[in-house]
N, C-alpha and C positions, 0 to 999 in steps of 0.2 A: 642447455640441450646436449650439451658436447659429454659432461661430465655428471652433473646431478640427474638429470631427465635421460642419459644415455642408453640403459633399460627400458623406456619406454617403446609402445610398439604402437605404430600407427596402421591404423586396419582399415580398409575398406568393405563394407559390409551389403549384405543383399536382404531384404525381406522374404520369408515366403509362403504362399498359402498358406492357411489352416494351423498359423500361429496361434490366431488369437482363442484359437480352445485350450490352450493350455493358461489362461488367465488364471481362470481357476484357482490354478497351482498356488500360486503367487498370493491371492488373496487367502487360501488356507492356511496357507504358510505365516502371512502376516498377522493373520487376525489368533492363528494359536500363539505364538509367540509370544504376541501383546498378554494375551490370557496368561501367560506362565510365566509371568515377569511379577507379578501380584501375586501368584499362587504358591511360587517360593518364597519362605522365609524362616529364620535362626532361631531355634527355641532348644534352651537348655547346652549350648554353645551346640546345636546339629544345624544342619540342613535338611527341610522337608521340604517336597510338593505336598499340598493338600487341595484335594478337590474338593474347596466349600469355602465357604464366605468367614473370614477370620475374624474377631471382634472381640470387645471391653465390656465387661458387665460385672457392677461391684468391685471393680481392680482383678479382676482377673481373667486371661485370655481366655474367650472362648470361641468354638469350631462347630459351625451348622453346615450339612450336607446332606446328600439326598441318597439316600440305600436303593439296592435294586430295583424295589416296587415304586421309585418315588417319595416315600415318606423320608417327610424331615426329619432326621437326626441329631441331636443337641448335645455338646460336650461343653460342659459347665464349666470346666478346669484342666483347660488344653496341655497346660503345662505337666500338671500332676497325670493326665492321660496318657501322653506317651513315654514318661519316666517309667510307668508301670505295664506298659504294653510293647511288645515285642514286634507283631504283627499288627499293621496300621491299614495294608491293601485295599481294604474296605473303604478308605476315607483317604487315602493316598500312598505315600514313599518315601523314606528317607534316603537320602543323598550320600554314599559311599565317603566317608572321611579322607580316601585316598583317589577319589574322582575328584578333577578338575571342573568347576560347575559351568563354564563353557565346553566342555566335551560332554556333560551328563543332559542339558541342554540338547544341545547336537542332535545326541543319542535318543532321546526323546521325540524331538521333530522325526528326525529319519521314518522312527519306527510308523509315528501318526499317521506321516504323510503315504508311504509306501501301502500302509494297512487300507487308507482308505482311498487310493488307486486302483487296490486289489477288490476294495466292493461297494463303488458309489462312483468315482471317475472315471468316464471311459476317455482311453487317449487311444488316438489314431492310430493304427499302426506302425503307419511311418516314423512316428515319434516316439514311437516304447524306448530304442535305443536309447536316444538323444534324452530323452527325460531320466531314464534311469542313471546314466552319467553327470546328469543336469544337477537330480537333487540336493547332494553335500555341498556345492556351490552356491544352488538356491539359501541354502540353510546360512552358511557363513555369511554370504550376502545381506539375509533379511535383518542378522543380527547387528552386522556391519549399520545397513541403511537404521536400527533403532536408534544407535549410539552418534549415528550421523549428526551435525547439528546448522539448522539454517544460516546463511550467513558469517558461516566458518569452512564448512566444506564444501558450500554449493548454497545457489540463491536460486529464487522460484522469482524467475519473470517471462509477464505475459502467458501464463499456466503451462512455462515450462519448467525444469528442472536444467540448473547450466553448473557445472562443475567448476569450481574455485581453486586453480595451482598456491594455496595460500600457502604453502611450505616452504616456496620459493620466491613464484612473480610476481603473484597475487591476480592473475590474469582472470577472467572472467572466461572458463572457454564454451562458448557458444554452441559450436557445433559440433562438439563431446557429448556420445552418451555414454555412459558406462554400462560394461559388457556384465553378465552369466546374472540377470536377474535384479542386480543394483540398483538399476534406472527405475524397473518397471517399480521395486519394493517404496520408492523414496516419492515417486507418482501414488502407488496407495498412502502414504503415512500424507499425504498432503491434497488428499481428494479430488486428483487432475486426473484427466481421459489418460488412460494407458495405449502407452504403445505396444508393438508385440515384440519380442529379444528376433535381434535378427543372428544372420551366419556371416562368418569372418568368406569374401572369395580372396582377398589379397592382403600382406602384414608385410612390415618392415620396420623394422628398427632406427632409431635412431643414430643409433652407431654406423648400421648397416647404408644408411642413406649418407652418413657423409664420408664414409669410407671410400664410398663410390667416387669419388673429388679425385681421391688418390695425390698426387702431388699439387691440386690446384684448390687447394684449401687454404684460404685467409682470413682474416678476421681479427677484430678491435677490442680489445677488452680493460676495465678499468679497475675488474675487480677478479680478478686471477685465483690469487691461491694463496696456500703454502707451497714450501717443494715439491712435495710428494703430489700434490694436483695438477703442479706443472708436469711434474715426471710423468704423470697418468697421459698427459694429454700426448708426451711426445713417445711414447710405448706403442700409445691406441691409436693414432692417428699419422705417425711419422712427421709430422711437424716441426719447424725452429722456432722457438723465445726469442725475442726481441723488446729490450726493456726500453722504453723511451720517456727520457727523461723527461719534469712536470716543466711547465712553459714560466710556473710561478709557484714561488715556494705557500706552502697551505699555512693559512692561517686557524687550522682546525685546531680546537684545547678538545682534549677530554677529562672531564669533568670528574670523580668521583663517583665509583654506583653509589645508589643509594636502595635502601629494602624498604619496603611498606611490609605492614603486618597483615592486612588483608587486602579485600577490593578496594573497600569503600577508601581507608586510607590512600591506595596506590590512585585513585582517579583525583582525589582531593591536591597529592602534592606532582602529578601532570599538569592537570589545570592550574595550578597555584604558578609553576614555573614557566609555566608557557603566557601565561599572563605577565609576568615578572619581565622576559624578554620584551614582550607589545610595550611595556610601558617604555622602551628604549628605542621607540621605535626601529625595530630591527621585523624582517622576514621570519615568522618562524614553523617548521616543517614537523611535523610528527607523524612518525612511522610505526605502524600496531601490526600485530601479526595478524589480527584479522577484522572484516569487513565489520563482523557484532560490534569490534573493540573501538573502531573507528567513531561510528554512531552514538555510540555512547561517548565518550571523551566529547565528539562534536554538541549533543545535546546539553552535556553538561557547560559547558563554553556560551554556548546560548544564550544560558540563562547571567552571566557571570560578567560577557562580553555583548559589545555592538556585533549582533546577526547579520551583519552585512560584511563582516569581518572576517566570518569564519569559512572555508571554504573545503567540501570533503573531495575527494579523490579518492575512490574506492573502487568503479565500476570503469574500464576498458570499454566496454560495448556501451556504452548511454551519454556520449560525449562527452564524459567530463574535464576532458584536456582543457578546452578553452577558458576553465574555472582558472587551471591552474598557469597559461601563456604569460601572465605576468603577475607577478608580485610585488605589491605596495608596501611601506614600511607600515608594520603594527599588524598588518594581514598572519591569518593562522591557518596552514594546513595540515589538514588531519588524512592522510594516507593512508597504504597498504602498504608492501613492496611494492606497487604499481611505481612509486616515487621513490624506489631507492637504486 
């Protein structure tokens, strides 16, 4: 908190009336995006949107869409179509060579969502402001929340959505929602009751909150730094270093890396060695960077090892400390940072 999470800002927030008509927003936003994720694709090394259903027939691409009036439109030979056509408007767009296809993206949502505020959503008065600053946040967000992934940045329990510090603690945080649209985007991709975005009444920072200590700042730590983090701490916070020496010299090896060529190798020779130590009967701890990777190593152990053996620690909030209060020789746990 001191140093990595220092930036962070802890906000106190309020609800308020006549949120929840801007729902809407959120679900337009979600559900074109989804659309235009399938609708972009590489032909003839370009980028196009195409509005219409893209497809194989005889070995070669073809593009059905619907013209003005409705009538289906057939391109036999999508490839050879737009090498020879300049003008595509009818049937979609190509994607600027020198646009960034997350800004051309963007730039597309923007326009939709604006256009059709302007003649299909009525927003409240009081919120024209607030939504029109809202939008490029909403935008980055939704795409934020596709790329999102369960059980690496956040877990759905009990039909909530709870945010995952997996970069660092591995904390489960509970009573974290995330701010300008996030929360509510990550509730539609996974079919839970929406909340409404509330308003920040009070923030503080991290830094800002233990600054406040001013000279009556202490604290224990085992895993410091280099210099330059020490330095950061006694800049930002006017604090002394105090190295205290270990009570018993560390019987820690480190081992040689080792590289797997893919997944399936990389789970095969964890498992392989983490069985390797059980056979000696020794304690042994394994540390993933995240909750998916956890799961997976533990199911694979499973199948391999005595299931009474294997014991995960993943989840802060679901009691699983008392799994881990004691360790028997041959016993395997399968972590986050929760355990490191």
């Amino acid at each position: 908190m001191l140093i990595d999470d220092s930036s962070k800002i802890a906000r106190l927030a309020t609800s308020m009336a006549g949120m929840d008509q801007l729902h809407i927003i959120y679900h337009v936003l979600w559900n074109r995006i989804v659309y235009l994720q399938d609708k972009i694709i590489e032909i003839n090394d370009k980028m196009y949107l195409l509005y219409g259903k893209v497809g194989f027939e005889e070995g070669k691409m073809i593009l059905e869409y619907a013209d003005e009036k409705g009538n289906i439109i057939k391109i036999s030979d999508l490839r050879t179509y737009l090498a020879s056509t300049s003008d595509i408007s009818h049937m979609g767009q190509s994607i600027p060579e020198n646009e960034e296809l997350d800004v051309f993206i963007k730039k597309i949502l923007d326009i939709y969502v604006r256009e059709l505020i302007k003649t299909s959503i009525k927003i409240p008065k009081k919120f024209v402001d607030f939504v029109d600053t809202q939008i490029p946040k909403w935008i980055d967000n939704a795409i934020v929340a596709l790329n999102y992934q369960e059980k690496v940045h956040y877990v759905v329990q009990e039909d909530l959505i709870k945010p995952v510090d997996y970069y660092s603690t591995g904390i489960v945080q509970s009573s974290t929602n995330w701010s300008d649209g996030l929360h509510q985007f990550l509730q539609i991709k996974h079919n839970l009751k929406m909340t409404s975005e509330t308003f920040t009444t009070n923030f503080l920072s991290n830094r800002g909150y233990f600054t406040r200590y001013g000279s009556n700042l202490f604290g224990l730590t085992g895993t410091l730094g280099s210099e330059k983090t020490k330095q950061v701490l006694v800049d930002a916070y006017k604090v002394d270093l105090v190295m205290i020496p270990n009570l018993r010299r560390k019987q820690y090896i480190s081992l040689p890396d080792m590289v797997a060529m893919n997944g399936t190798e990389w789970l095969e020779e964890v498992c392989r060695s983490a069985m390797n130590e059980s056979s000696k009967e020794r304690g042994i701890l394994i540390i993933c960077e995240t909750i998916e990777r956890s799961i997976l190593i533990a199911e694979k152990l499973k199948g391999e090892y005595r299931p009474s053996g294997i014991k995960l620690y993943t989840m802060n909030n679901m009691n699983q400390e008392k799994n881990v209060e004691a360790v028997y020789p041959g016993e395997i746990i399968i972590a986050t940072n929760l355990a490191g």
